[in-house]
C-alpha positions in Angstrom: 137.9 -157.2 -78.6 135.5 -158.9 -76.5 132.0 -160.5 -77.5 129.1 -157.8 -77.6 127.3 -158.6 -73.4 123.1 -158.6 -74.4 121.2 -156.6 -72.1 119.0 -158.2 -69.4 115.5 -157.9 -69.8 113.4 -158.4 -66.4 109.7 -159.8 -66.5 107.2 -158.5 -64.0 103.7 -160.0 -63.8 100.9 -157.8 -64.6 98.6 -155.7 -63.4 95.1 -157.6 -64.4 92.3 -159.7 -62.6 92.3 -158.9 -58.8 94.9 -156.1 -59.3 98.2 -155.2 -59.2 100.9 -158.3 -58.7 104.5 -158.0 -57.2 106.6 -155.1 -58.2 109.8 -157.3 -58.5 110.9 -159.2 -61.5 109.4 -162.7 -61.9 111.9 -164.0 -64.7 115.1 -162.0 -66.4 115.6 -162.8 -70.2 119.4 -163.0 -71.1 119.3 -163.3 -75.0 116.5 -165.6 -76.2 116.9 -167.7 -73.1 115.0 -166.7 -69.6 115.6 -167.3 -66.0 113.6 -167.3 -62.7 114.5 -164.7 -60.0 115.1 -164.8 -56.6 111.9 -163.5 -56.6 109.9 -166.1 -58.3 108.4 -168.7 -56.0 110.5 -171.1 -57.0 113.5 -169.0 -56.4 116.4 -168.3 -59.0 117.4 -171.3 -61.2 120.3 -171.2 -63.1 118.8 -173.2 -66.3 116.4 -171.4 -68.0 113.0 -172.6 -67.8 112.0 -170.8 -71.2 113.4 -170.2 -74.6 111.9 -167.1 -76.4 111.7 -167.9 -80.2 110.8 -164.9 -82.4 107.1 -163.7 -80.8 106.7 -167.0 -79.0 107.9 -168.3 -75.4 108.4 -172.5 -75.2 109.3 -174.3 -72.1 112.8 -175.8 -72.5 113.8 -179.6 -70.7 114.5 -177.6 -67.3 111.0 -176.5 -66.7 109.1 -178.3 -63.9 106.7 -179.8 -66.5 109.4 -180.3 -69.3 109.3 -179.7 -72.7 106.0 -178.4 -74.6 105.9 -178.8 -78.1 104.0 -175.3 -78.6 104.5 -172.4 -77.4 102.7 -171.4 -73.8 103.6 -167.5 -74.6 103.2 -165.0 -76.8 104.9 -162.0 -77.0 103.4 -158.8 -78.1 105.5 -155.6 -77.6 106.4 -155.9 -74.3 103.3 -157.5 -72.9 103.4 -161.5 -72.9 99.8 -162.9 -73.3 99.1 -166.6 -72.1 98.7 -168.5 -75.4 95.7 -171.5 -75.6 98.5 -174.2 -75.2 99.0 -172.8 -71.6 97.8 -174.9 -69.0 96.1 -172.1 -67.7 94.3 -171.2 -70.7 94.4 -168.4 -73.2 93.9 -164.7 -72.0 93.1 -161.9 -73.4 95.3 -159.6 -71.0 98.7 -159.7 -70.5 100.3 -162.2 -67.8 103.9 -160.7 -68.1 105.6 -157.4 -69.0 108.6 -157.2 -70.3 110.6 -154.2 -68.8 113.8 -152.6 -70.7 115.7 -150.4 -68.2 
């Protein structure tokens, strides 16, 4: 038979700070690796731009600003929280949510 397809998972920004954000997906996660959408800003790539590795999110060699040796993400439930290694900073509410349809 043929290999088991994993189910796409899309990411949509929060709602936090000045309110709600863009109700389309941001990023899709296929497996552990994840994706920008036509949506994102930056458009769909076809290299993922992250790698999720248990709880925690790490840039891979295709991201814009490369490789990061820690993880920028964290991923608790379905809510992905900025970690202090982010060049944004840490924060306390979630930047992403991760949507399973």
């Amino acid at each position: 038979m043929g290999e088991e397809k994993k189910p796409v998972l899309h990411i949509y920004q929060s709602t936090y700070g000045k309110g709600p954000h863009s109700p389309t997906p941001q990023f899709e996660m296929r497996g552990n690796d994840i994706f920008t959408t036509i949506f994102h800003p930056k458009g769909a790539v076809a290299v993922p731009w992250f790698e999720r590795r248990g709880d925690k999110i790490y840039t891979t060699r295709f991201h814009p600003d490369g490789i990061q040796q820690h993880p920028i993400y964290e991923v608790r439930g379905d809510d992905i929280h900025a970690t202090a290694h982010h060049p944004e900073g840490k924060n306390p509410m979630p930047v992403f949510r991760i949507e399973r349809k």
